[in-house]
N, C-alpha and C positions, 0 to 999 in steps of 0.2 A: 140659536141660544141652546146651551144645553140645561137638560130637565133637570131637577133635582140634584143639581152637583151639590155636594160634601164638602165640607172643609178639613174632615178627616187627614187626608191623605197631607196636607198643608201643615193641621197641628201636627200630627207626628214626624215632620219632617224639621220643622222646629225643634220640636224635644230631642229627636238625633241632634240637632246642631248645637244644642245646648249640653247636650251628654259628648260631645267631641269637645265642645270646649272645656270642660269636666276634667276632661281625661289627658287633654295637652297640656293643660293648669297642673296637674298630678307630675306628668311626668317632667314638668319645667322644673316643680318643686323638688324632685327627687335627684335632678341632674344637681343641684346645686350643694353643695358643701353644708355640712350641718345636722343635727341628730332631730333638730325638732323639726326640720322640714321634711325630712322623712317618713315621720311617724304620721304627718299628714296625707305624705301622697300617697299611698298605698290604699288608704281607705278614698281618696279622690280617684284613682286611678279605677278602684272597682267599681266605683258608683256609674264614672262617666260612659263604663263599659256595658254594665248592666244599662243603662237607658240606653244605649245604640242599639244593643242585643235586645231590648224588648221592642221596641220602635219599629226596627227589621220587623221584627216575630208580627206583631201588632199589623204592618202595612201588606204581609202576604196574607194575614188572614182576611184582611178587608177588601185585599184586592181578589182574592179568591170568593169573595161572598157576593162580589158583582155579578149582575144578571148576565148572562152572554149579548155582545151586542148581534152577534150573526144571526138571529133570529132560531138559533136550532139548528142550524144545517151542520 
């Protein structure tokens, strides 16, 4: 059994997948013909990118703040 495991790394791998679907939703709206579909996906498209981009950012820094498992060596 492992000690103390996190659900960390779980929620923000979520929130990436919610921030991809964000941003497939954006660029689905933007392929499509139309002035008002547009004007939404561009702010869809950055949002979706911005939460992959922090997610990333977010799971190196947790995964960097891990104890070593090799004992030191």
């Amino acid at each position: 059994m492992i000690e103390n495991e996190s659900s960390m790394p779980y929620l923000l791998t979520g929130a990436m997948t919610v921030g991809l679907a964000v941003l497939l939703l954006g660029v689905e709206l933007g392929t499509e013909m139309g002035m008002h579909n547009a004007a939404l996906a561009q702010p869809l498209q950055a949002v979706g990118g911005a939460v992959i981009v922090g997610g990333v950012l977010l799971l190196a820094r947790y995964l960097d703040d891990l104890p070593d498992r090799d004992g030191g060596h």
